[in-house]
C-alpha positions in Angstrom: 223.8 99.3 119.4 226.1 96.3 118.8 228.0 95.5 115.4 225.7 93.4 114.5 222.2 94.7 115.2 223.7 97.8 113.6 225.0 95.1 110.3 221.5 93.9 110.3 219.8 97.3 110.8 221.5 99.1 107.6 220.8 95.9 105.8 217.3 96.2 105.8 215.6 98.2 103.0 212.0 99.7 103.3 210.3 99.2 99.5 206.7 101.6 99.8 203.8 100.7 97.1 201.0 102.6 96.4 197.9 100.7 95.1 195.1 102.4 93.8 193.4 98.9 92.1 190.1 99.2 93.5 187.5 99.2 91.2 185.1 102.0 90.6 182.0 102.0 93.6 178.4 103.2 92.7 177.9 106.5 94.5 175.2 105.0 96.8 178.3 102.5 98.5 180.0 106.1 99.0 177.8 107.0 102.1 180.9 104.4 104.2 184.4 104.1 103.3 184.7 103.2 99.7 186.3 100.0 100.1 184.2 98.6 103.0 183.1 95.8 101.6 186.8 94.6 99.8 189.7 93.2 101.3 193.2 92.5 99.3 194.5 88.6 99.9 198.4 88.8 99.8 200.4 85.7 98.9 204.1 84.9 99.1 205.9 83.7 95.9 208.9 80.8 96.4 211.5 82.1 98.3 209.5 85.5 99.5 210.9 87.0 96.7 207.0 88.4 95.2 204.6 89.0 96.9 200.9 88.6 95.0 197.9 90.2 95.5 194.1 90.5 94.7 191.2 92.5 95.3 187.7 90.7 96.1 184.6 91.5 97.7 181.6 93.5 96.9 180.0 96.8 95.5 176.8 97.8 95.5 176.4 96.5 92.3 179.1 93.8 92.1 180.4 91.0 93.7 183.8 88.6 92.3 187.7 89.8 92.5 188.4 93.0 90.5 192.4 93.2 90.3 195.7 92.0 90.8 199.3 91.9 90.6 202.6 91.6 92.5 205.5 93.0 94.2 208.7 92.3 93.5 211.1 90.8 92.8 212.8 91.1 96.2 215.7 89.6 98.2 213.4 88.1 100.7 210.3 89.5 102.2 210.7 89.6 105.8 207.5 91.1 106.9 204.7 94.0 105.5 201.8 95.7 106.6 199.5 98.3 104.7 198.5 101.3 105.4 194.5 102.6 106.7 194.7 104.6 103.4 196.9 107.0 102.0 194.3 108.5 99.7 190.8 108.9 98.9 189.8 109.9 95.4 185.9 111.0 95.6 186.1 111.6 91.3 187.2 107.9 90.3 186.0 106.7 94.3 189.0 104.7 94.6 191.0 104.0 97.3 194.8 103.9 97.4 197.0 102.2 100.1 200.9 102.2 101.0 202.1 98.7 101.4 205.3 98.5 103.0 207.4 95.6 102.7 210.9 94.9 104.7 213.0 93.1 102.4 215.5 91.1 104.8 217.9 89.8 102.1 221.3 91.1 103.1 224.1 89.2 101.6 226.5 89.7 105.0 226.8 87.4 107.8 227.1 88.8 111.2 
């Protein structure tokens, strides 16, 4: 690996989140995936340094958006991706999700 993919490789640093905002689902949406019907809208801040989020969609009893919030602050966000699901709790019927984010920022010059 050359110098500087190697500077550029140890200056990247992984930051996991674990959400587990979904709102509680009547038991008769339970029969599918208990967050089939939501989706989570992300949106960058100024300068990638927050990323916001918020839950909308549907229950089978509800319709609107149901949570938000952020992550951050960070360098810069370079790029993220979330997980399937990392969890399923059948008690609360939430979901949760790991959110990975690459935070690019790196403060050397290659």
């Amino acid at each position: 690996m050359s110098r500087r993919r190697m500077q550029f490789a140890l200056s990247i640093s992984g930051l996991l989140i674990s959400l587990s905002c979904l709102p509680q689902l009547n038991a008769q949406a339970s029969a599918g995936a208990p967050d089939a019907n939501l989706y989570i809208s992300y949106y960058f801040g100024s300068g990638y340094r927050n990323v916001y989020w918020v839950v909308c969609g549907s229950t089978a009893t509800t319709k609107g958006c149901y949570d938000s919030g952020s992550i951050g602050p960070l360098g810069k966000a370079g790029a993220m991706t979330e997980s399937r699901y990392a969890a399923i709790n059948s008690t609360t019927n939430t979901v949760t999700r790991d959110i990975y984010v690459v935070d690019i920022a790196s403060g050397t010059s290659g």
